[in-house]
C-alpha positions, -999 to +999 in steps of 0.1 A: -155-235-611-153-217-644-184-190-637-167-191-599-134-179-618-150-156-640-171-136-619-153-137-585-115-140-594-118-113-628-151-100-618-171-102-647-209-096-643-233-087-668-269-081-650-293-063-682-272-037-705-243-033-681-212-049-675-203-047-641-166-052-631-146-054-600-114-081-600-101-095-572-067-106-585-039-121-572-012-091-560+016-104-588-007-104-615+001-074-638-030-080-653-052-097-677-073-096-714-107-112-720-130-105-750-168-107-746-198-106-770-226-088-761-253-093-791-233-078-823-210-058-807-178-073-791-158-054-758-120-059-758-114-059-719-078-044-708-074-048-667-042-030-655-026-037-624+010-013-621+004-011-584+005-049-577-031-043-552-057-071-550-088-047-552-101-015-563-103+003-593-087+034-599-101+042-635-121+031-662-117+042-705-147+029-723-133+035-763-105+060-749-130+084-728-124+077-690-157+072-673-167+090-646-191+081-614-183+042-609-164+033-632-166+002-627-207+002-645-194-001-681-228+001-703-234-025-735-244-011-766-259-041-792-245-020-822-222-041-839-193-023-832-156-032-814-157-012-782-122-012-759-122-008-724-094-001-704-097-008-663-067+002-637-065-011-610-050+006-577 
């Protein structure tokens, strides 16, 4: 249930050096936080919803640059840093 919740309800996949996200939310959820590890570095994960939608991503920030292409392929850097990413919804 927990991996179920994780990767098909927030959409959390890591496959190699990239996280892969795409939620699936309930429409009143305004959002949600998680933190992840990945080696030494740690991702602080933002997910936005202001448009109340279920699916789709309208933008990802990795560190306050917006990513372009999809977005939603956020790569993983093992170099003990704090990274921030920042994913809307709509």
């Amino acid at each position: 249930m927990y991996r179920a919740g994780i990767e098909w309800i927030l959409g959390f996949r890591v496959r190699g050096t990239t996280l892969y996200m795409d939620p699936c939310t309930p429409r009143a959820w305004p959002g949600f936080q998680m933190a992840f590890r990945y080696h030494s570095a740690r991702y602080e994960i933002a997910v936005e919803n202001p448009h109340g939608v279920t699916r789709g991503i309208s933008h990802v920030e990795l560190d306050a640059m917006r990513m372009g292409g999809d977005g939603a392929a956020i790569p993983l850097t093992d170099d003990q840093a704090a990274h921030r990413v920042r994913i809307v919804l709509g």
